[in-house]
C-alpha positions as CSV (number, residue, x, y, z in Angstrom):
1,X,-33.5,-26.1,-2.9
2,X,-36.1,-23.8,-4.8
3,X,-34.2,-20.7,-3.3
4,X,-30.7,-22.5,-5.4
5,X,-32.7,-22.8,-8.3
6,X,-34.3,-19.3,-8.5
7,X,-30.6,-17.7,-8.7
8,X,-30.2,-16.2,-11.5
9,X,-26.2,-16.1,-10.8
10,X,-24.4,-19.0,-11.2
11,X,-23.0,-20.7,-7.9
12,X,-19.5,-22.3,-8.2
13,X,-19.3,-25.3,-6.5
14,X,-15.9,-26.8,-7.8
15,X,-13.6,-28.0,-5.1
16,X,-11.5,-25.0,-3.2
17,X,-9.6,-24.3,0.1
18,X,-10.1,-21.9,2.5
19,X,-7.1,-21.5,5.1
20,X,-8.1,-18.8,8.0
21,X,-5.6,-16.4,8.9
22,X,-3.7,-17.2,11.9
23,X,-2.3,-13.9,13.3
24,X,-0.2,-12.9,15.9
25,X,-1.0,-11.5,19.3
26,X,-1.6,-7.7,18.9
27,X,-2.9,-8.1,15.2
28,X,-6.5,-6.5,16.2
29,X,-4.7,-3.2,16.7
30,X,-2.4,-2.8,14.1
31,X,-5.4,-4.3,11.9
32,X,-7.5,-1.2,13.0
33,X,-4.4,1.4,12.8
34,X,-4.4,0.2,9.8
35,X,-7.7,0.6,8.6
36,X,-7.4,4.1,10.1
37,X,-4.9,4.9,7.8
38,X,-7.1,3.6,4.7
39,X,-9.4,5.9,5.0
40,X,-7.3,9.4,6.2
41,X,-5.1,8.8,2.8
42,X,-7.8,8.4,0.7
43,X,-9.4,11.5,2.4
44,X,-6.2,12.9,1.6
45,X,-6.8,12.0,-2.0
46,X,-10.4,13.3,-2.7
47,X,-8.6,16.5,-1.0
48,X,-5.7,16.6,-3.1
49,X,-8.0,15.6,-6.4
50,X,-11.3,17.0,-6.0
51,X,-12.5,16.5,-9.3
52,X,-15.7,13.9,-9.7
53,X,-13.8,11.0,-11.4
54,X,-12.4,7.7,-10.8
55,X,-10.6,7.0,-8.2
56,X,-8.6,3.9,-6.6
57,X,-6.0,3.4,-4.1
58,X,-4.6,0.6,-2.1
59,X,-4.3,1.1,1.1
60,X,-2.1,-1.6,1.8
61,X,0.0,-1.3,-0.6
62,X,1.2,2.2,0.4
63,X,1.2,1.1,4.3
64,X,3.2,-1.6,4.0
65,X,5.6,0.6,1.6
66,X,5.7,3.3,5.0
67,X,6.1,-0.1,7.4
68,X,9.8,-0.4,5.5
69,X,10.4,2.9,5.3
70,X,9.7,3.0,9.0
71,X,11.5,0.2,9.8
72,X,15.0,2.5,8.8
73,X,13.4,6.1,10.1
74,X,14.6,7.3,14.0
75,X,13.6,10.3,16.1
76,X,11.7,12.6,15.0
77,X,11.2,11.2,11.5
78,X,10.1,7.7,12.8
79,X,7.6,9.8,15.1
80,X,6.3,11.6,12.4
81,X,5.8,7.9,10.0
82,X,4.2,6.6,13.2
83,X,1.6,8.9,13.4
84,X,1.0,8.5,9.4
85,X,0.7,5.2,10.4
86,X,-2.0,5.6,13.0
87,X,0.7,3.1,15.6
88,X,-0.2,5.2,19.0
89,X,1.8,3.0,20.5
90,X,2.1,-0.1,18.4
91,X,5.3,-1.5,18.9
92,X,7.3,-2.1,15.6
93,X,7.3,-5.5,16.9
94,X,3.4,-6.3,16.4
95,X,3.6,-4.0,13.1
96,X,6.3,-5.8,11.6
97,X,4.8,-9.3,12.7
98,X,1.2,-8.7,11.2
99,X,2.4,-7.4,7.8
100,X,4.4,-10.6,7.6
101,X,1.5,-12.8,9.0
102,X,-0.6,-10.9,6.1
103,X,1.9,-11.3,3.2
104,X,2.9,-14.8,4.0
105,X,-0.4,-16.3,4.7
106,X,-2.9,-14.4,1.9
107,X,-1.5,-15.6,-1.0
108,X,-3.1,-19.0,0.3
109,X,-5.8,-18.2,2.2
110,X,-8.4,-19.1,-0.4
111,X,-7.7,-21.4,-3.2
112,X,-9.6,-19.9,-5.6
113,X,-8.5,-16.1,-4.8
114,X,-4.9,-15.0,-6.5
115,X,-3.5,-12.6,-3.7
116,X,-0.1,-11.8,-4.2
117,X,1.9,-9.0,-2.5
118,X,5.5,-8.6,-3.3
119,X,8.2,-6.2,-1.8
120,X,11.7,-5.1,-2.8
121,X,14.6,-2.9,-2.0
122,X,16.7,-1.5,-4.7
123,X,19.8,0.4,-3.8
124,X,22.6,2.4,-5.1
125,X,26.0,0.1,-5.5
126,X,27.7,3.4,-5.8
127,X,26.6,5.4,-2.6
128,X,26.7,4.4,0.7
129,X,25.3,1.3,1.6
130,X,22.2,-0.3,3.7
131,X,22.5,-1.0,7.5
132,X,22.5,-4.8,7.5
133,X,20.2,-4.7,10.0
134,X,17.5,-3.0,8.3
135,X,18.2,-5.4,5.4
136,X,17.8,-8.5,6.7
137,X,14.4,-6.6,8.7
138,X,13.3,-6.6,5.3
139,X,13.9,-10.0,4.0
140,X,12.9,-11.6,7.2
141,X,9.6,-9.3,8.1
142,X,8.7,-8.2,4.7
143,X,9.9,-11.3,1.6
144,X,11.9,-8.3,0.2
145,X,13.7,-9.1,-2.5
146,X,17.1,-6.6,-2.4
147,X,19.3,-5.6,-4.8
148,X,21.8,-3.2,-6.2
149,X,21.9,-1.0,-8.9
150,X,23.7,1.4,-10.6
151,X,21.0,4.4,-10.6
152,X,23.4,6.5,-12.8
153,X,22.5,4.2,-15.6
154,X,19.8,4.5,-18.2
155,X,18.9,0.7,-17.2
156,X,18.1,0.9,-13.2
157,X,14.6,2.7,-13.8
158,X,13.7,-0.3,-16.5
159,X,15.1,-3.2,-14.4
160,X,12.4,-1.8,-11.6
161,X,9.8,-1.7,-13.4
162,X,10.2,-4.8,-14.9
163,X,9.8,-5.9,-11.5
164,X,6.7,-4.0,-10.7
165,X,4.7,-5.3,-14.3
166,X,5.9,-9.2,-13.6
167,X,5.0,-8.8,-9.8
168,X,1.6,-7.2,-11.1
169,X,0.5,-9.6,-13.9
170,X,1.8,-6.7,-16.7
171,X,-1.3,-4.2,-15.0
172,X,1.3,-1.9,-13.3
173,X,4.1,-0.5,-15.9
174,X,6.6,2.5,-16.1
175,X,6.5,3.7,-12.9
176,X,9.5,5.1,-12.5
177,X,10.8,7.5,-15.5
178,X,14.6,7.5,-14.3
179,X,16.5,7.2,-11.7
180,X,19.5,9.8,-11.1
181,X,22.8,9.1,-8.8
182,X,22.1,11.1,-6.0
183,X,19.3,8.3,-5.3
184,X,19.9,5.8,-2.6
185,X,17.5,3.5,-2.6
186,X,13.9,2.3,-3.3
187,X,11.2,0.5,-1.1
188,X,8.7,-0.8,-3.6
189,X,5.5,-3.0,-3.1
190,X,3.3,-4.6,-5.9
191,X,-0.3,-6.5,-4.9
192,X,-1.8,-8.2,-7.2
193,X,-5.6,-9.7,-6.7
194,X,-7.7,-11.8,-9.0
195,X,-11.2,-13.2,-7.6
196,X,-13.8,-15.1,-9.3
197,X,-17.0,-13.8,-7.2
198,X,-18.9,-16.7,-5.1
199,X,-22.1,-16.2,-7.7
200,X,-20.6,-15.1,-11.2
201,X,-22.9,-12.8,-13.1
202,X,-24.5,-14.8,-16.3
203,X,-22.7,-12.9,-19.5
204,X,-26.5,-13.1,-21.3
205,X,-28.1,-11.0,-18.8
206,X,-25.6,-8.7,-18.7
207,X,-27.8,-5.6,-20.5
208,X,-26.9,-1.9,-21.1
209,X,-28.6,0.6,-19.3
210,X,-27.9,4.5,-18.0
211,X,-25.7,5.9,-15.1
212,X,-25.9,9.0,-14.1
213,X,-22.5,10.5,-13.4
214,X,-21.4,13.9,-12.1
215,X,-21.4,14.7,-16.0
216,X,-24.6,13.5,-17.6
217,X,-26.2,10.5,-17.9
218,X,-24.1,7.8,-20.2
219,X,-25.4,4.6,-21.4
220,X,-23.0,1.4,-20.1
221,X,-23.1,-2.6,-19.5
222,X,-24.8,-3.9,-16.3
223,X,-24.3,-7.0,-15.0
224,X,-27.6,-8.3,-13.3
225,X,-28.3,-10.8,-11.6
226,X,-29.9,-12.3,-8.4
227,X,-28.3,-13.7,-5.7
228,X,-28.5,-14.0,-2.0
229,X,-25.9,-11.7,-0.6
230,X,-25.9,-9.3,2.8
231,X,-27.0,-6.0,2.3
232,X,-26.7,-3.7,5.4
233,X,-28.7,0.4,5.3
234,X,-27.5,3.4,7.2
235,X,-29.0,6.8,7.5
236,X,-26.9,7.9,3.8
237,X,-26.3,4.5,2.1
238,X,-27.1,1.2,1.0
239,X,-24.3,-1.6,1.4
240,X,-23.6,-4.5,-0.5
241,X,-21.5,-7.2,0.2
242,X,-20.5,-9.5,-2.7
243,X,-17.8,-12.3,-1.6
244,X,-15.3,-14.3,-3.9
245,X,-13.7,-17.6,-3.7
246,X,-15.3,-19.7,-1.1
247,X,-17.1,-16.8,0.3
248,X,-14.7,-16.7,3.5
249,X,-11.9,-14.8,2.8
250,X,-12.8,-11.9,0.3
251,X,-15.5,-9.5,-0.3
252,X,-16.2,-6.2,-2.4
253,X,-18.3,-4.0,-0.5
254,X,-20.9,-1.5,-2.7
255,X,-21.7,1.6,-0.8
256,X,-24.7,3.6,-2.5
257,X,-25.7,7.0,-1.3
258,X,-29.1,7.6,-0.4
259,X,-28.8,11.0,-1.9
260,X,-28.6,10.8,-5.6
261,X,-27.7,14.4,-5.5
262,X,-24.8,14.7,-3.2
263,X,-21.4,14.8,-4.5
264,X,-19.8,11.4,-4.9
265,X,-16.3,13.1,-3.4
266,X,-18.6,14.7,-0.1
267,X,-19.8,11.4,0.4
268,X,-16.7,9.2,0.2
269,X,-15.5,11.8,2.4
270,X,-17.5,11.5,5.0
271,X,-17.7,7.6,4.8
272,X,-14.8,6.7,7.3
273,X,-13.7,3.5,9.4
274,X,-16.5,4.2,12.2
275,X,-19.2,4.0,9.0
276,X,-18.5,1.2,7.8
277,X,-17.9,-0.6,11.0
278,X,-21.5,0.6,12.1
279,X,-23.1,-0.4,8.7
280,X,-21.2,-3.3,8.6
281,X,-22.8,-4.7,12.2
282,X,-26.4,-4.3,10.4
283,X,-25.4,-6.9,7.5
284,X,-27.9,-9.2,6.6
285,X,-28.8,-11.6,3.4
286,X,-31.3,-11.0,1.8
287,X,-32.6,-12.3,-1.6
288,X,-31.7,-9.1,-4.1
289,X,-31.8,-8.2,-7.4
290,X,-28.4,-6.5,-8.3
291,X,-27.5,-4.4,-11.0
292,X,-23.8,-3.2,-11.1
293,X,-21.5,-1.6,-14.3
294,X,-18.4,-3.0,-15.6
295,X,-15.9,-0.9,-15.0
296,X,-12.3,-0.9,-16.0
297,X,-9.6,1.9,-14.9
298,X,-6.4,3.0,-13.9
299,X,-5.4,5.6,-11.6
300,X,-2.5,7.1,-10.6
301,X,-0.8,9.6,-7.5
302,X,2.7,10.5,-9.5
303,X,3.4,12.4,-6.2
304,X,2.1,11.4,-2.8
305,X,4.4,13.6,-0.7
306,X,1.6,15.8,-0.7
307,X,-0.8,13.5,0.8
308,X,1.6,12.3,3.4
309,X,2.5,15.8,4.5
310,X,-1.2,16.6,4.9
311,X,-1.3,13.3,7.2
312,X,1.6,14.6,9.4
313,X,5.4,13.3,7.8
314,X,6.7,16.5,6.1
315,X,9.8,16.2,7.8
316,X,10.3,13.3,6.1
317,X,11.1,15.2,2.9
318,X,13.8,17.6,3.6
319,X,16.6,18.4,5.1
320,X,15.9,17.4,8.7
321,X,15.1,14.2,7.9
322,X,16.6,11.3,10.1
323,X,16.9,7.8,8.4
324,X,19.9,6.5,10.6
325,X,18.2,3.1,11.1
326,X,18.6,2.8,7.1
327,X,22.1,4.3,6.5
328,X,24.8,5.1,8.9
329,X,24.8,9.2,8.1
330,X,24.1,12.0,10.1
331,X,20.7,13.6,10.1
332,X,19.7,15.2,7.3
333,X,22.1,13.3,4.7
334,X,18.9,11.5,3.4
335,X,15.1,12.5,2.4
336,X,11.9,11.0,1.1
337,X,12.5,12.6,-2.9
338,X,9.8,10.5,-4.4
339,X,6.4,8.8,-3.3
340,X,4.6,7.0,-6.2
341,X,1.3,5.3,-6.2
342,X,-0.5,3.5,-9.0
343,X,-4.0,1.4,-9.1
344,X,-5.7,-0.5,-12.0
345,X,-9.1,-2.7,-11.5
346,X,-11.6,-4.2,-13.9
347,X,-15.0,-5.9,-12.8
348,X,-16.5,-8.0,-14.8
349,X,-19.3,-10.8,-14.9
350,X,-16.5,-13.6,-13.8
351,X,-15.3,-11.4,-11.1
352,X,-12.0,-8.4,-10.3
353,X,-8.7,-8.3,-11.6
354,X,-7.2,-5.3,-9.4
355,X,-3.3,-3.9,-9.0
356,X,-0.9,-2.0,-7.4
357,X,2.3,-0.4,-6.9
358,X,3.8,1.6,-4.3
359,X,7.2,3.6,-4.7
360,X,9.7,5.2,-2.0
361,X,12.5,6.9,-3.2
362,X,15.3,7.9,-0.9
363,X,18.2,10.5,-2.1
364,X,21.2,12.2,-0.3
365,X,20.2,16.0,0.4
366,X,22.3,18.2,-1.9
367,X,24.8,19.0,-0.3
368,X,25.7,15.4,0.6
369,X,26.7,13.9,-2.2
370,X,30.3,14.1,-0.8
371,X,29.8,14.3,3.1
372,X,32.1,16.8,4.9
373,X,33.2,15.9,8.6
374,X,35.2,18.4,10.1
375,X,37.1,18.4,12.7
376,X,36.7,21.7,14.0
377,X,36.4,21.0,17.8
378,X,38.1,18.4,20.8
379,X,38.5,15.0,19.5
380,X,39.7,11.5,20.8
381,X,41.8,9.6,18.7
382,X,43.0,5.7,18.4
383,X,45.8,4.1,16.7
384,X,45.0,0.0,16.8
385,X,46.3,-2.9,14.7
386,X,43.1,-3.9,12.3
387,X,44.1,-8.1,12.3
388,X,44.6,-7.9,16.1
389,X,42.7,-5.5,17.6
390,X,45.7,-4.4,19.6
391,X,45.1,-0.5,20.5
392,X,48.5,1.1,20.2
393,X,48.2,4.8,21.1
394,X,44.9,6.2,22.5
395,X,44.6,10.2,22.9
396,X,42.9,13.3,22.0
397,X,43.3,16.4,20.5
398,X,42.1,19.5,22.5
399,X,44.3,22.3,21.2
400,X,46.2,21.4,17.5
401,X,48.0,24.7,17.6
């Protein structure tokens, strides 16, 4: 009782409901696969945008965009996705079975946590259209919404990302700038997360004091407050584990190099799944006095086919590119043309508002708008009655001249 009352953060005892996951057998390894993956992109990132500033990136938001876009890859294109997606042998099966365990059961796994994650298909009325199949893959195994559009007009880029801002509480807008007729098809996904921490920071002691970026030291708002939270120390860093809601379901975890010297991108690059699994087995609460910023950003990746190349699914985006589990066309017809990922968070005293939005685009290759088939070699030919069935001739063709 005189631990309660030293707390200097302010405890929220209303009523709530905590539901635990119930997953499927195999979850544990596509949980770690993914979490694999989590890490390698954003790698891929502080790669790709070395520069010292702010960064953010969902993780699974962008693997759950590649799960569809798996779902409709074959050969060597769905090899190449699989190893993206760290499977090593995870059947589609237990892939497509967690991420609908995750995006089914989330949204209400703690009453006082919003957690929404929202996926949709939008293809081209005008172009060839979706297996069924991988359709109804996506409505049963994913929620995806689907619809049609007509990406020659000035209105199908709008209607998506009208989409995208009312599945992310307005946070994620404009993603897309147009769309253009040769596209096919977008995969999209949109989380949205809003958490009140466990112990809310107290506004009043909220005070400003200096940081020390990569640029200079610059005077901003610290919340403080003390609280009894787990803290866990490796050989670089200090980690921090604040949980919202109940305290059962969420948590944001601080990682603070030791070094105050060492680049912030060196370190995030060498902080992988393995580190934060070992630190994470050393957690224990302690009675601490934290001081954190505010903060408030958006980032964005306008392309990520850069980043996914680097992780191992260039073929993806040309013209060997096999998506025959998506559209019945040869290999080739089709390519990855656009990979778009966007982020927005804001910590506060109350607790994190944080967004995102992932974007697939799929076009015909150039030279496919209008596909040629040519007849150029032995062929077998059928003559049948459509109503019936009834086959009338049956041949083929080995010498036309």
């Amino acid at each position: 009782m005189l631990f309660l009352g030293l707390l200097s953060c302010k405890k929220d005892n209303s009523p709530g409901v905590t539901r635990p996951l119930n997953l499927p057998p195999g979850s544990d390894a596509v949980i770690d696969a993914s979490n694999q993956f989590a890490f390698k992109f954003f790698n891929t990132v502080l790669q790709q945008d070395p520069a010292q500033n702010n960064k953010l990136v969902s993780p699974l938001s962008v693997y759950t965009a590649l799960s569809m876009v798996y779902n409709g890859a074959a050969n060597a294109t769905r090899d190449s996705i699989a190893k993206v997606l760290q499977l090593n042998g995870i059947s589609i099966d237990d892939l497509n079975a967690l991420n609908k365990a995750l995006i089914r059961q989330m949204p209400t796994e703690d009453s006082k946590v919003t957690m929404d994650i929202a996926n949709s298909i939008w293809y081209n009325k005008n172009g060839p259209q979706p297996i069924p199949a991988f359709l109804d893959t996506i409505q049963n195994d994913y929620d995806g919404q689907t619809q049609s559009l007509d990406f020659g007009s000035p209105s199908a880029a709008p209607a998506i990302n009208s989409w995208i801002a009312q599945k992310t509480n307005n946070k994620i807008k404009n993603v897309l700038d147009n769309t253009a007729p040769s596209d096919l098809m977008y995969l999209v996904n949109a989380i949205y997360f809003n958490g009140a921490w466990k112990y809310a920071f107290k506004p009043n002691l909220t005070y400003t004091g200096v940081f020390n970026r990569p640029g200079g030291a610059v005077s901003v708002p610290f919340m403080s407050g003390k609280m009894a939270v787990r803290v866990g120390y490796g050989p670089s860093l200090t980690l921090v584990e604040l949980p919202y809601g109940g305290g059962k379901s969420y948590d944001m975890y601080l990682a603070l190099p030791s070094n105050k010297d060492q680049s912030i991108v060196d370190f995030a690059a060498s902080f992988d799944a393995a580190a934060l699994t070992s630190v994470l087995s050393r957690l224990d609460t302690q009675n601490v006095q934290i001081n954190l910023p505010k903060w408030e950003y958006a980032y964005s990746i306008d392309d990520m086919i850069p980043n996914l190349t680097q992780m191992g699914m260039g073929i993806s985006f040309g013209n060997t590119a096999d998506f025959a589990n998506m559209y019945s066309v040869p290999p080739g017809t089709l390519y990855i043309s656009r990979a778009i990922h966007k982020t927005y968070i804001k910590v506060s005293e109350q607790g994190t508002e944080a967004a995102a939005a992932t974007v697939i685009g799929i076009t015909l290759t150039s030279t496919s708008s209008n596909p040629t088939i040519t007849f150029d070699h032995p062929f077998v030919y059928i003559l049948r009655e459509r109503q019936s069935g009834a086959i009338l001739f049956i041949g083929l063709v080995s010498d036309p001249s």
